[in-house]
Structure formats: structure tokens, C-alpha cells
N, C-alpha and C positions, 0 to 999 in steps of 0.2 A: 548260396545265400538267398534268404527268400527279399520277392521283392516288396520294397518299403513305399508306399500309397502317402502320400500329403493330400490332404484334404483342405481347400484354403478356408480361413475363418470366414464365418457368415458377417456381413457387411451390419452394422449395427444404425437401423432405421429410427428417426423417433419420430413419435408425434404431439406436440407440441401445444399442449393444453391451457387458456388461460381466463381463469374466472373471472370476472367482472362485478362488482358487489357497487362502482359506484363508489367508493371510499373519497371521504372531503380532503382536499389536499394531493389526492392521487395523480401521478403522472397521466398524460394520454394514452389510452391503452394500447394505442399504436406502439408510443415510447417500449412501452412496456414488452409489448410482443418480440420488438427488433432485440432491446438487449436480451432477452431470453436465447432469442436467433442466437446472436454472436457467442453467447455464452455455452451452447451446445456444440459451436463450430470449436470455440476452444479447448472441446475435447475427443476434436475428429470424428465427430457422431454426423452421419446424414440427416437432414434435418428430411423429414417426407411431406410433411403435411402438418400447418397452425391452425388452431380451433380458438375461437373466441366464443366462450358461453357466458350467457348473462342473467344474475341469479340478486336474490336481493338478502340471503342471508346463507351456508354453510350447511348443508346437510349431516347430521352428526356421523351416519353411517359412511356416507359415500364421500361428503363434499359434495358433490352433484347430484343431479334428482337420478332415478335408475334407469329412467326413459335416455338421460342423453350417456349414461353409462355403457348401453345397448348398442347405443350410435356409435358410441366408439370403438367398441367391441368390433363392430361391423366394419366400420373406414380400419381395423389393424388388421383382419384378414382380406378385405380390398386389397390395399394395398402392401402386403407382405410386412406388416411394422409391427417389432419385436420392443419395441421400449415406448414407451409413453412418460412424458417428462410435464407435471405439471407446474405452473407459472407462480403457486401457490404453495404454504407448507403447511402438510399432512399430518393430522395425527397416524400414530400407529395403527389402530384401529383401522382409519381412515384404509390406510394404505394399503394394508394386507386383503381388507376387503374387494378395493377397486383391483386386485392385481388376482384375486379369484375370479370376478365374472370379467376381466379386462380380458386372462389368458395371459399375460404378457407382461414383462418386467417395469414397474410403475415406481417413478420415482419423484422426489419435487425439488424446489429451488435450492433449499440449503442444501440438501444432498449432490446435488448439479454444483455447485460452490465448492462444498469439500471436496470431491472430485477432482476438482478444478485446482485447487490449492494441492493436495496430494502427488498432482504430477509437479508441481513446480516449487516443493519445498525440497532444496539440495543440504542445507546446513542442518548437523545434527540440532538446533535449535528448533527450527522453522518445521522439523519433521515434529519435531515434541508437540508443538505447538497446535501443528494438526491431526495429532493423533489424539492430543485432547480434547480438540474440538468434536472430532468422528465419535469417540465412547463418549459423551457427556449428550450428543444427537443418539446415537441409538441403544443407550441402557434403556431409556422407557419405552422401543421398543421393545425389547428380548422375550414379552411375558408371550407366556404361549407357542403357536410355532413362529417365534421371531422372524415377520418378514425379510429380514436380513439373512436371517442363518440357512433359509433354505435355497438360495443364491449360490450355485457353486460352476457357475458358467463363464464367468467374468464380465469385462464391459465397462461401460460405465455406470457406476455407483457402486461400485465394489470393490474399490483402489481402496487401500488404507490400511487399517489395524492387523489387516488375515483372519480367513476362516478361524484358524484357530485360538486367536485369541476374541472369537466372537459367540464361542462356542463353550466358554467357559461362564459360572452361574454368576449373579447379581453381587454377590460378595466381592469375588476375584476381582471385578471390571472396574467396580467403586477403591479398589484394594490399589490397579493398576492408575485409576487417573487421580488419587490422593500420592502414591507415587510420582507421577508426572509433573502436578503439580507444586510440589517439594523441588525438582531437578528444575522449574522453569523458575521458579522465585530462585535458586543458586544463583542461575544466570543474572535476573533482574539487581542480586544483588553486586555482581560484577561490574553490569552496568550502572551502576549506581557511585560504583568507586573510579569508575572511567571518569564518569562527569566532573566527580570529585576533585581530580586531578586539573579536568579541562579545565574549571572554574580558580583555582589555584594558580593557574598557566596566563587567567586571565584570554582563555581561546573558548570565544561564542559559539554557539551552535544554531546550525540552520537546519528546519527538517522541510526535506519536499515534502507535499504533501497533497494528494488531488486524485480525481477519479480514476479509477484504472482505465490505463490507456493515454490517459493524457499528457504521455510525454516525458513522464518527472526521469526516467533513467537517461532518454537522450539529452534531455537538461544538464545532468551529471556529469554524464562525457563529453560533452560541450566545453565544460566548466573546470573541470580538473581531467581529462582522459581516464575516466575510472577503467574503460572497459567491460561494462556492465552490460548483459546481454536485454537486446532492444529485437521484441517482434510485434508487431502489427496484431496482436492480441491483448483480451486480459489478464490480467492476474500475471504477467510474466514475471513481477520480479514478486518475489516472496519474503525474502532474506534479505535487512536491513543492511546496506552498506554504507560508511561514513569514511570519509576521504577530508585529507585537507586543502584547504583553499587559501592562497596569498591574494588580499586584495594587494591597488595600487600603492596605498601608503604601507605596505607592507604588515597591515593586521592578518592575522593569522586565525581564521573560522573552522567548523568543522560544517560541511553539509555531510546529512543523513538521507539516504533512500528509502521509503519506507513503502509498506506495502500499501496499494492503491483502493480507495473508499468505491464502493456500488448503493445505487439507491435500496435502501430497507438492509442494508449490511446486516442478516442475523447477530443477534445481541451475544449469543454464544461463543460466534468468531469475535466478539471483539473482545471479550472475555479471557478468550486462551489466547488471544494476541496481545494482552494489554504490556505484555513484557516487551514486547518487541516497539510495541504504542509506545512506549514511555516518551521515546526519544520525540516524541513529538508533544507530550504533555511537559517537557522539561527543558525544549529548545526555546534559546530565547529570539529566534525570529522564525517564523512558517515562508517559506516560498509555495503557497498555491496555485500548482500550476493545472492552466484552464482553459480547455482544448475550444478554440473558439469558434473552428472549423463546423462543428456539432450545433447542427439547428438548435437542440434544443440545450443549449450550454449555461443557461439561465439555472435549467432546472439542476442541471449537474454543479452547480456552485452550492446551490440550496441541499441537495443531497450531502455535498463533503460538509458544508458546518452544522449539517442536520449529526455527522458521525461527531466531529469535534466539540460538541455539546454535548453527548455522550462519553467522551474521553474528557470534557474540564478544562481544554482547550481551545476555545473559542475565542479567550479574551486575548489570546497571545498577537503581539505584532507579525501584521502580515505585509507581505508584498504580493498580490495578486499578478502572475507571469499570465498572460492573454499570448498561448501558445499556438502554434503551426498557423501563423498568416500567412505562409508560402502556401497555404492550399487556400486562398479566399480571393476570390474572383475581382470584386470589388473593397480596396482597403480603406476608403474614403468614411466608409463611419466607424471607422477605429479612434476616432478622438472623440465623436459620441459615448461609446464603449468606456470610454476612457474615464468617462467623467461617472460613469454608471459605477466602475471599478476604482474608485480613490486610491492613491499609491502603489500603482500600476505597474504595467513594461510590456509592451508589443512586441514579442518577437518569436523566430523561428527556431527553436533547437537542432533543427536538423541542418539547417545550411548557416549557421552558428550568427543569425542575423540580430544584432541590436543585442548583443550580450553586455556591449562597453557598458550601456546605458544601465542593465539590469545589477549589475557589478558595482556600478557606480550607487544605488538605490542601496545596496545591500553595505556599501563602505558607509553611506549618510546615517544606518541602522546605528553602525558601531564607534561615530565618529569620538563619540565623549571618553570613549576608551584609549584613545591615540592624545598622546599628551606632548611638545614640542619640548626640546631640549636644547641650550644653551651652556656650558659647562666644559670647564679647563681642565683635563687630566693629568696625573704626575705621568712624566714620561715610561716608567717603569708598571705603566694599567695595562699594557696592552690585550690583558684580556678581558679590560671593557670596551675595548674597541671592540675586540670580534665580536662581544656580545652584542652591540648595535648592528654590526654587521648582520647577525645574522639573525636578530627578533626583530629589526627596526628598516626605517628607510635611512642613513646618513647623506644629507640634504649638503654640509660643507665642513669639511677637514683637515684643518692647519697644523703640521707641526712646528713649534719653537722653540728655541736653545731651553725656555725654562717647563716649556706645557704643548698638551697637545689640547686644542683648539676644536667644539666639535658642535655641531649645530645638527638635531635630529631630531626625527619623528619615532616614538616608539611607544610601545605600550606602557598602560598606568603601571601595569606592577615590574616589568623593564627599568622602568621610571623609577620606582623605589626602592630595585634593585642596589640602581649606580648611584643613588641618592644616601643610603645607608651605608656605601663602600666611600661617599666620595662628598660629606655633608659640608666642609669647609668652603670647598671651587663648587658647589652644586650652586646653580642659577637656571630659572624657567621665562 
């Protein structure tokens, strides 16, 4: 039997490009550089070496002038780096150019995003979702030799759709994501008959909501034990998950997981996500949660209602969660914060600190929903009793030769349940 040679894969270097143009409103480009950082680590890529160029408008051919094109050329055989990942997003043109005199596989932000999203979409939805995002980013590349299609190495920027469905002409692709989009509005309309139901049920909905990273899945399992996987990265949850929640008066809410807001979120992703968005354009309260730990956390608040203004949900009642104070050295201007943050809650999701409090915030949301009952039943209801039992808190329960006696908290349409079974003895 001859013998069989493993050759281990070549370690996948980048280096890490980011323009400067100066933009009004713009993060620090410091900001800017680190999430870039983290967002390469979250897809196991060596980061080599960050470049900060500073330009005051967009070269049509390059993006960059051809002199710091050269430079770069230079620092990717210096130092052995086989990918170049700019901070910025490329036209096609752009791209295919820079990755001819680069040598070396060049790729920019959204592309670094879908990537991103690709490894961490499990639910046939959440795959849909970014497969629509990937063909709707690279049809207006395909013209010519499609810097995409000549990619048959792998790595990153090449998770997604498959060579071969990359490989087929302008028709097919437009053919495939008008497909796509028919199976993702199916869904939307499912979701639509869920709420239906919840709304009927008279059971709220709550969507997390906040930058990626900030916590929102460990907030979950905090909250209900969802089991929701939780890592020290972005983008980790993808796929909406919606669990329910008993407050103390026994209301009955639905919290939503949704997937987590980045400053300049491409308009694309939020496009072929907006099925999965709904649940936060349709919930009737937001939990914003907002990692406080993060120097610049200010900017990260601004960034999530920059996206929420883009989805039409901005004006929705919020409860702002001022997340992980178990990593803050000094907690003493958290009542500062506090007051910066109207309608607030300080606490930690990971060592489940000050949840009563946030709980209690979320029950005052739905208080006008919970309605107090006074009311004598014929001895022969008892399946209005379990129904208190089990939609309601029962507060005091007497039974009597002639009634049973029943003093309870439950919901309005609970309420007009036993109200419609029971209009003679009904009293509030």
C-alpha cells in the first residue's frame, strides 16, 4: 500500500487594511480598527499586521492610490500574508484589481460579515437568509473573471453559496435568490401567524436586542434556561430563539433572541434578515442590552438605534439592560449612567446579578394587562379553577356549601374568559 503524505494547511495570515476618509459622525478609527480585529479572530484568521491609510476621497480603480498599493504588496511578502482584509467595502472592479497587483486573496467588511454569519447560521432559515445575503453581494461581481469564481482554495471569504453555484450565469443566480426569497417570506408568513396567536393568547413579546456580544443570549439563560450557546465572540447567535417567561404575577411574555446589531450593519444583511428582524419590529417591548464594560459603549448604543431606525423600530418601548458590571472596576457612577439611560437596570447576566429588579421593570411594562378578580363559582366550574391555576397567580380560595370563593390575579382576556362563562357571580 503506498504511502499516504498529509500536508498540514497553510495558516491563514491577514492583513488588515483600513481607510480613513475622515467621515462626520465616524467612530475613532482606533474603534474601528479593534472591531475589525475581533471580527477576523471570529473566524480563526491570524491577524499579521493593521495598516491605517489616510485618504480624503476613494480611488475608483484601487480605493487606494497605487503607491500605498505597492506598500502593501511589499509588507504581504515581508511578512508571508496570503489574505488582506479591507476595513472598507469594495466595488468589484475595486477588488479584482487590488488582488492582481496585491498577489493575494483581498477581501472587505461585508464579505468578512457573511463569512462570519455563514459559519454560525445552523437553522435551515438562518442558512436561507445568508445565502441571500452572499448572491445579492456577489452577482455584481460575476462580470468578467468574477473575482469570486477564481477562488478555489478556500479560507475565508469563500464559506457560503459553493463554487458551483457561483459558477453559473446572471439568470440562474437572480433565478436562485427570487427563489430564496419566496421560501424566506413562507417563513415570515408563519411568523406572522405565531404572533397571531400570541396576541389572541393576550402573551407580550419581548425582543433582546443590542450589539453583538453584549450578552443578549446569556440574558436568556439567565431568564428562562434557554440553553443558548454563549462564546466570547461575535455574531454567535444567528437564529432567533423565543422561550417563555412567567413573571411574578404570573403574566406570561414571550422573549426573543435576535441576532446582534455592528456599527454600519450592511443594508443588505438587514434586508435578507428582515424576516428574522420582525420579531423585533413587532415586539411590544425591546430589552437593549448594553455592554457597559466597553469604553466606548456610548457609541455602541448609538450604533444599535442607528440599525432600529432602519428596521422602524426605534419608537418601541425600551428597557435599557446596562450589562456585565461584574467586569467594572469602579460601580460607583452607575447611578450616573443611570440617569444618562431612563428606564434602566444594572446588572450582570453572567452571575445572574439584579435580575429581580430587571423582571420586576419588564412586569410594570405589562402591568395594565393583569386584571384582579373577585368572583364566586358554581361548585360544579372546576375547570375554572385550573384555569386560574394555570394562566393566573390565585391570591385566596374558599370553598362553600353554596360557591367557591376566589380572589385572583390574571390576565385581561383570562378575565373575559371566566367573565363570559360566569356573568351573573362575576365581580372585579
Amino acid at each position: 500500500m503506498p504511502t499516504q503524505f498529509y500536508y498540514p494547511r497553510q495558516v491563514e495570515k491577514a492583513l488588515l487594511v483600513t481607510v480613513d476618509f475622515r467621515e462626520k459622525n465616524q467612530w475613532p478609527v482606533g474603534d474601528i480598527v479593534r472591531e475589525l480585529v475581533d471580527l477576523t479572530h471570529s473566524t480563526g484568521v491570524e491577524v499579521a499586521e493593521e495598516l491605517i491609510l489616510r485618504r480624503n476621497e476613494p480611488s475608483p480603480n484601487l480605493y487606494i492610490g497605487s503607491g500605498k498599493a505597492e506598500e502593501i504588496t511589499q509588507i504581504c511578502r515581508d511578512r508571508d500574508i496570503n489574505t488582506v482584509i479591507f476595513n472598507n467595502d469594495l466595488s468589484g472592479t475595486q477588488q479584482r484589481n487590488l488582488e492582481e497587483i496585491l498577489g493575494v486573496k483581498t477581501i472587505d467588511r461585508t464579505q468578512l460579515i457573511l463569512d462570519i454569519f455563514a459559519r454560525h447560521a445552523h437553522s435551515p432559515e438562518g442558512k436561507m437568509q445568508v445565502e441571500l445575503a452572499q448572491l445579492e453581494y456577489l452577482l455584481p461581481r460575476l462580470a468578467g473573471k468574477g473575482v469570486m469564481l477564481s477562488r478555489l482554495g478556500g479560507g475565508i471569504g469563500t464559506r457560503g453559496p459553493g463554487e458551483q453555484k457561483l459558477e453559473v450565469d446572471r439568470r440562474r443566480i437572480r433565478k436562485r435568490i427570487d427563489k430564496l426569497r419566496q421560501e424566506i417570506s413562507i417563513v415570515s408568513s408563519h411568523r406572522k401567524t405565531v404572533r397571531k396567536k400570541r396576541k389572541e393568547m393576550a402573551m407580550p413579546t419581548v425582543a433582546l436586542v443590542g450589539y453583538t456580544n453584549a450578552g443578549k443570549s446569556t440574558l436568556l439563560n439567565a431568564l428562562v434556561d434557554a440553553h443558548q450557546v454563549v462564546r466570547d465572540s461575535l455574531f454567535t447567535t444567528l437564529d432567533t430563539l423565543s422561550k417563555r417567561l412567567i413573571l411574578p404575577n404570573h403574566q406570561v411574555v414571550v422573549l426573543s433572541d435576535t441576532v446582534g446589531f455592528l456599527y454600519k450593519l450592511p443594508h443588505h444583511l438587514i434586508e435578507a434578515f428582515k424576516a428574522t428582524l420582525e420579531e423585533v419590529v413587532e415586539a411590544d417591548l425591546l430589552l437593549h442590552v448594553l455592554d457597559v464594560s466597553q469604553p466606548n459603549f456610548y457609541k455602541l448604543n448609538e450604533a444599535v438605534y442607528s440599525v432600529l431606525q432602519e428596521l422602524e423600530a426605534d419608537t418601541r418601548p425600551v428597557i435599557t439592560v446596562l450589562n456585565k458590571i461584574d467586569k467594572l472596576a469602579d460601580k460607583d457612577w452607575l447611578l450616573r449612567l443611570k440617569r444618562d439611560f431612563p428606564n434602566s437596570v444594572a446588572i450582570s447576566a453572567l452571575y445572574k446579578e439584579n435580575l429581580t429588579e430587571l423582571i420586576g421593570l419588564i412586569s410594570q411594562q405589562f402591568s395594565e394587562l393583569i386584571t384582579e378578580l373577585r368572583l364566586d363559582l358554581p361548585l360544579d366550574r372546576m375547570d375554572l379553577v385550573n384555569l386560574i391555576h394555570k394562566e393566573g397567580k390565585m391570591l385566596d380560595i374558599r370553598y362553600a356549601p353554596e360557591a367557591i370563593h376566589i380572589h385572583a390575579m390574571v390576565s385581561s382576556i383570562t378575565a373575559d374568559k371566566i367573565k363570559s362563562y360566569n356573568k351573573h357571580h362575576y365581580s372585579s
